[in-house]
N, C-alpha and C positions, 0 to 999 in steps of 0.2 A: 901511569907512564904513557905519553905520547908514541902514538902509533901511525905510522906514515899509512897513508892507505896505498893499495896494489890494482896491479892490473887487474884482477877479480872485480873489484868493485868498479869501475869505471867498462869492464866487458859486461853490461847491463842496458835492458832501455832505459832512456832519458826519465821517464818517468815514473822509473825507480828509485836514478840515483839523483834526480836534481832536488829532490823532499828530504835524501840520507846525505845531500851535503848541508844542508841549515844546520849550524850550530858546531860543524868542521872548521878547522885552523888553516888559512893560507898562509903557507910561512915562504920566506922569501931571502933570501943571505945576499947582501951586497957584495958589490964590488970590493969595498975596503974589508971584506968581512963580516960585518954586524948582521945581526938576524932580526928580521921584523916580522911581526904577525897580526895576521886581521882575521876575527870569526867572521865567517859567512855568515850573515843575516838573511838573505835571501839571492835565491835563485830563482830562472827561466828556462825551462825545457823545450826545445825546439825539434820537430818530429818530421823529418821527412820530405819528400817534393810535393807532397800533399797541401804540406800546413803551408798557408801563403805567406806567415811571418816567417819563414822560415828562408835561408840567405839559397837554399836548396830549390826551393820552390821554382827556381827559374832553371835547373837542372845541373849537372858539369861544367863549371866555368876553372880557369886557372885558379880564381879567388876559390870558390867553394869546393874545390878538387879534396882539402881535407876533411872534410865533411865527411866524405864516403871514405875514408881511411881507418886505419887503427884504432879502436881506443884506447882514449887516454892520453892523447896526443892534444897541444894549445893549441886553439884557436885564435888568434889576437888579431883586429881588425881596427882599423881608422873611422871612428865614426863623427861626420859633419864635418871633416877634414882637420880634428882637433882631439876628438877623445880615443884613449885608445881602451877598449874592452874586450872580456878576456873570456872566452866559451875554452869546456874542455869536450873532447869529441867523444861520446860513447856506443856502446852496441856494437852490430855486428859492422863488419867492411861491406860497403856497397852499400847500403842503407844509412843516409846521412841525418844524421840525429847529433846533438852536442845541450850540454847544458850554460847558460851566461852565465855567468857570477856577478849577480847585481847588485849587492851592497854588504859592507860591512859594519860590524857592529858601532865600528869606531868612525867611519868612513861612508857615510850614504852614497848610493848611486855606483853604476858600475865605474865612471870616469874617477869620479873621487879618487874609489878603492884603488886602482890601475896606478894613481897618480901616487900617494902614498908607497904604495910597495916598489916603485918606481918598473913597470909591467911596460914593455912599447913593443912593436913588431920585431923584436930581435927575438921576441919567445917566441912564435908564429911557425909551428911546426916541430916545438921543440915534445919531449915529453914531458910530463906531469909525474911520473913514476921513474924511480934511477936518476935524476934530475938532480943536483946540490946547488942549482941558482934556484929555484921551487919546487914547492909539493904542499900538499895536502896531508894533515893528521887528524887522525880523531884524537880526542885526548879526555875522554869519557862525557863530557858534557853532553846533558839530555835537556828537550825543550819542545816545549807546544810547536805546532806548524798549521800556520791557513795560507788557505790557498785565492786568489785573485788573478784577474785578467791579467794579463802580460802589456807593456807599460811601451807607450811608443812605434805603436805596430799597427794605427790606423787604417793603412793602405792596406793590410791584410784581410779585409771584406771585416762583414758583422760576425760571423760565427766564428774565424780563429783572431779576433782581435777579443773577442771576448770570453774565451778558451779558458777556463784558471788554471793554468801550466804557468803560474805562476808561486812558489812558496817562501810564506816568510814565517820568519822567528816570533814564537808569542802568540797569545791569542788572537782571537779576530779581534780587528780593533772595531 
């Protein structure tokens, strides 16, 4: 039986839960109704004003204001003026941490997946939990996880561009 996950799990650091969502269900209910779902194949954990990939790093702006919010709350952002990807915020309030959801099993890359479950800035603040346009279930599925650099995040110096706060589905390849 499919089980929604709760605020318990997303009140966690990121680098707890961005490894225990691999192999999670994003399901998504249209507009007309229909329900669609993609397993997460891999996530990104993003930590702090510390880590320079991090949207945080530059501190309190309007944009990263949910950052240091609730968990459990979307993140959905515009990236290159075209893709929209979709972080969910975890941890405590005031310490900005969020995990990306970078690809699914059916649907590589965070834009794909976004694009598919048809995901855009109208999520952007919404929650992840009590939610019937989305949520997240586990639904017992178990699976290897390795871990890798985070994908895209250059300008974050040599040491957090090459950070493995990266997890994917399956073994190393």
């Amino acid at each position: 039986m499919n089980r929604k996950l709760n605020e318990e799990f997303f009140h966690r650091d990121c680098l707890a839960v961005a490894p225990e969502l691999v192999g999670k269900v994003l399901v998504r209910r249209l507009d007309d109704g229909r329900v669609i779902r993609e397993r997460i194949a891999e996530t990104e954990a993003y930590r702090g004003e510390e880590d320079l990939a991090c949207h945080a790093s530059k501190g309190r702006t309007p944009r990263t204001e949910l950052l240091y919010g609730r968990s459990g709350m979307i993140y959905v952002y515009l990236c290159y003026g075209m893709h929209w990807l979709m972080n969910v915020i975890t941890g405590e309030e005031g310490f900005p941490q969020g995990v990306l959801l970078r690809a699914g099993t059916e649907h590589g890359g965070p834009a794909k997946m976004t694009k598919y479950l048809q995901i855009d800035g109208s999520f952007n603040g919404q929650r992840i939990v009590g939610n019937d346009r989305i949520w997240i279930e586990d639904d017992g599925f178990s699976t290897d996880i390795h871990t890798a650099a985070r994908v895209g995040v250059d300008y974050a110096g040599e040491y957090w561009k090459n950070i493995e706060w990266r997890f994917i589905m399956g073994g190393k390849g």
